[in-house]
KOLKOL-536997 format. One record per residue (C-alpha): residue number from 1; z, x, y. Coordinates in nm, 4 decimals. Layout:
{NUM, {Z, X, Y}} ...
END
This chain:
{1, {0.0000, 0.0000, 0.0000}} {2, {-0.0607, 0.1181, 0.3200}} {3, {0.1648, 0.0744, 0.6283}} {4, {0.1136, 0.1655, 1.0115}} {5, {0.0763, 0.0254, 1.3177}} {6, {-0.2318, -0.1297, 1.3997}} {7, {-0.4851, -0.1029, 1.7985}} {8, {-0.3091, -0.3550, 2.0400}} {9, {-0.5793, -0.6628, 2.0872}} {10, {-0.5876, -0.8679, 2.3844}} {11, {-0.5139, -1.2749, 2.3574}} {12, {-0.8171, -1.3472, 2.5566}} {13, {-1.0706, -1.1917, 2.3395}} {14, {-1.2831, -1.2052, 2.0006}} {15, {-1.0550, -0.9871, 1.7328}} {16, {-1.3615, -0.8060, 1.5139}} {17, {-1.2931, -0.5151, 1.2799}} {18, {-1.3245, -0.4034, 0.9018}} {19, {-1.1124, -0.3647, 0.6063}} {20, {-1.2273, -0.1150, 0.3620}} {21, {-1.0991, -0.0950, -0.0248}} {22, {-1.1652, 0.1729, -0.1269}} {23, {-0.9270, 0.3986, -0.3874}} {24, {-0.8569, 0.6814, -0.2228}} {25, {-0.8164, 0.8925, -0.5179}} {26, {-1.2040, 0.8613, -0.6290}} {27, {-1.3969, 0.7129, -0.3862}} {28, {-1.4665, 0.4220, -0.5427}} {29, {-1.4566, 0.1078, -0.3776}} {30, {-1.2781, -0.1612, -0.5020}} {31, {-1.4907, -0.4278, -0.5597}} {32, {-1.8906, -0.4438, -0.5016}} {33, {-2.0669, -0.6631, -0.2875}} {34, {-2.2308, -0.9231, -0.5521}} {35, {-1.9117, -0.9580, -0.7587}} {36, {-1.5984, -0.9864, -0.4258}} {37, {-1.2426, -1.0369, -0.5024}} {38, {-1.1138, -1.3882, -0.5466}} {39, {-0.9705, -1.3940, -0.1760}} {40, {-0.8695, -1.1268, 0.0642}} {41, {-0.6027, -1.2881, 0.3590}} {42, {-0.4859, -1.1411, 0.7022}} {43, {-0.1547, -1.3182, 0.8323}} {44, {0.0436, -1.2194, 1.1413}} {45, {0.3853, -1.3225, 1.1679}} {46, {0.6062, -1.3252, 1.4612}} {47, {0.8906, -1.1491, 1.3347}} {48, {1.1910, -1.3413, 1.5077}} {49, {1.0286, -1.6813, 1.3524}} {50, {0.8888, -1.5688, 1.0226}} {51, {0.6051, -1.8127, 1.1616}} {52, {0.2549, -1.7439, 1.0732}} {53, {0.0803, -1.6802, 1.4093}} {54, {-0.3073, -1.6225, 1.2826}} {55, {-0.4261, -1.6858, 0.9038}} {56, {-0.7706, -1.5385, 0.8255}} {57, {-0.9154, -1.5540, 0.4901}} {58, {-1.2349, -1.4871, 0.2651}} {59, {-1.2316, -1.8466, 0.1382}} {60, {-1.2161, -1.9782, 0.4968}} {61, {-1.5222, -1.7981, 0.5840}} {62, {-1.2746, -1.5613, 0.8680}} {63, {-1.3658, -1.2328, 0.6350}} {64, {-1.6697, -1.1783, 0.5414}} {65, {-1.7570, -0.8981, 0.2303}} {66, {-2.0257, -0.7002, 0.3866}} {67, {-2.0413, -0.3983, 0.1516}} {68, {-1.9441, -0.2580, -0.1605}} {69, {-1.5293, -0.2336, -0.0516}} {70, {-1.5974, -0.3476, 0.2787}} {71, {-1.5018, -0.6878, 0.4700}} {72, {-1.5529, -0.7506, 0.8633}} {73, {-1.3218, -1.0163, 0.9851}} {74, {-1.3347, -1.2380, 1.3186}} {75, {-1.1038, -1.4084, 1.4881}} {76, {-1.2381, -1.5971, 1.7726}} {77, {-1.1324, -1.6102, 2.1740}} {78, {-0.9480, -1.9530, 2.1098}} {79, {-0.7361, -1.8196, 1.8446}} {80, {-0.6370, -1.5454, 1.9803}} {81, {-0.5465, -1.7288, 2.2833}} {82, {-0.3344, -1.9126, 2.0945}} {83, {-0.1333, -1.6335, 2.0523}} {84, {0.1666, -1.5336, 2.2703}} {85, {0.1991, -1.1736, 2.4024}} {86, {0.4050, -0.9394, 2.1486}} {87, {0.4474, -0.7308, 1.8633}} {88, {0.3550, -0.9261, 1.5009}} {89, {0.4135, -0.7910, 1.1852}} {90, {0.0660, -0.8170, 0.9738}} {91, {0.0103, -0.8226, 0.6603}} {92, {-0.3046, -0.8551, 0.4332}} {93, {-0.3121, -0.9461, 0.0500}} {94, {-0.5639, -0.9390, -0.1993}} {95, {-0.6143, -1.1135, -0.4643}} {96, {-0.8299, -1.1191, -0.7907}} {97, {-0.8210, -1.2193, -1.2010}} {98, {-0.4616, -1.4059, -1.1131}} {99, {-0.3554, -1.0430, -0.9489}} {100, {-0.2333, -1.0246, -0.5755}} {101, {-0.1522, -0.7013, -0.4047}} {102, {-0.0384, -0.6514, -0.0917}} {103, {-0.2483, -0.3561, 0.0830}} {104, {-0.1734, -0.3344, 0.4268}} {105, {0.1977, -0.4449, 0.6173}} {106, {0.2270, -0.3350, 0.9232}} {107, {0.2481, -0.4135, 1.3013}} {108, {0.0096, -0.5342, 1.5936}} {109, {0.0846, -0.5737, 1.9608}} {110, {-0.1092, -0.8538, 2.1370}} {111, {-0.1644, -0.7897, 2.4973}} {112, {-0.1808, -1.0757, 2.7736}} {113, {-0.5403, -1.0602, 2.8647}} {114, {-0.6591, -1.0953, 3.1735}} 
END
């Protein structure tokens, strides 16, 4: 699993980045294109509330697989707006034949946008 802190965002904007899966031992990504993972989520969580504060997901159509290992995600201007200015923890999961790993927890500050 990997932990960190992730780049600030802004509330006011479009969120875009990648995940890659990729084991870092071989090279190898984790799952190819054709054949993706069951579901992949990103959650943050305000970490006073335990409330989820953004839920993006494969199966929602928020991540998209766009390589072998590799997954963009979007979260759009009026979600993110949504979103108060803070630190959240986040946290994505992934899950495939009944298995769920967690791969990332971590934090994310969200910056009041102009």
């Amino acid at each position: 699993m990997m932990t960190g802190t992730l780049e600030p965002v802004s509330n006011k904007e479009t969120w875009t980045d990648l995940l890659e899966f990729i084991n870092d031992e071989t090279g190898e990504a984790w799952f190819e294109e054709a054949n993706p993972p069951d579901e992949i989520t990103l959650k943050l969580r305000d970490p006073q509330s335990k409330s989820t504060v953004l839920s993006l997901s494969l199966t929602g159509g928020d991540l998209t697989v766009t390589g072998d290992g590799i997954v963009s995600f979007v979260a759009t201007a009026d979600a993110m707006g949504g979103i108060n200015p803070k630190t959240y923890e986040v946290g994505v999961l992934y899950e495939d034949n009944d298995t769920v790993s967690q791969v990332l927890l971590g934090t994310i500050s969200v910056l009041d946008g102009l």
